[in-house]
C-alpha positions in Angstrom: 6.5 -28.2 -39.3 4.0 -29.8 -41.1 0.6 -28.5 -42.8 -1.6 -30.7 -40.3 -4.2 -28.6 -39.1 -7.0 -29.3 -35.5 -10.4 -29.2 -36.2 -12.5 -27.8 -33.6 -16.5 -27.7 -34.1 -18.5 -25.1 -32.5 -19.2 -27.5 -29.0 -15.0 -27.4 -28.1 -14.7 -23.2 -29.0 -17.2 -22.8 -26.4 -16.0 -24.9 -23.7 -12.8 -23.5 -24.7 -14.4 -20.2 -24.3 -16.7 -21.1 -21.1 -15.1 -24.1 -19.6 -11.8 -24.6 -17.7 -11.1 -27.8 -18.7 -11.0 -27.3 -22.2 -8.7 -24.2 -21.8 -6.2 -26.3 -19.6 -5.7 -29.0 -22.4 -4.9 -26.6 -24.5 -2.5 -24.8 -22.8 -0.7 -27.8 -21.8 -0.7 -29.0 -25.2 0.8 -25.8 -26.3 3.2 -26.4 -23.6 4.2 -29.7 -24.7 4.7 -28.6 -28.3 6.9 -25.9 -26.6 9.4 -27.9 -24.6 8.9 -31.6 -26.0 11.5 -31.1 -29.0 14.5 -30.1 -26.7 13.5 -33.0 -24.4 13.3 -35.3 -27.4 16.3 -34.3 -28.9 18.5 -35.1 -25.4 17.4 -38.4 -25.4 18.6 -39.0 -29.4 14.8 -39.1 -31.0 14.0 -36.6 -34.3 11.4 -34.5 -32.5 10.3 -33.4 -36.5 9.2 -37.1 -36.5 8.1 -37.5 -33.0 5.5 -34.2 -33.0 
């Protein structure tokens, strides 16, 4: 994994916090981090590379 880091300023942690949308795009990017290197690696790309 690498040392990239999200930045977040105080205007995204509360929508994250108050609003739905927010929340939802996180989840689902924690959901693609989750199941996008086994779907990646079927299909012959380096999901190190890739994410």
């Amino acid at each position: 994994m690498s040392n990239k880091a999200i930045v977040l300023d105080a205007n995204i942690l509360i929508r994250a916090v108050l609003g739905k949308r927010v929340r939802e795009r996180i989840v689902a990017c924690a959901d693609a981090r989750k199941y996008l290197p086994e779907l990646l690696e079927k299909r012959g790309a380096n999901s190190e590379a890739a994410l």
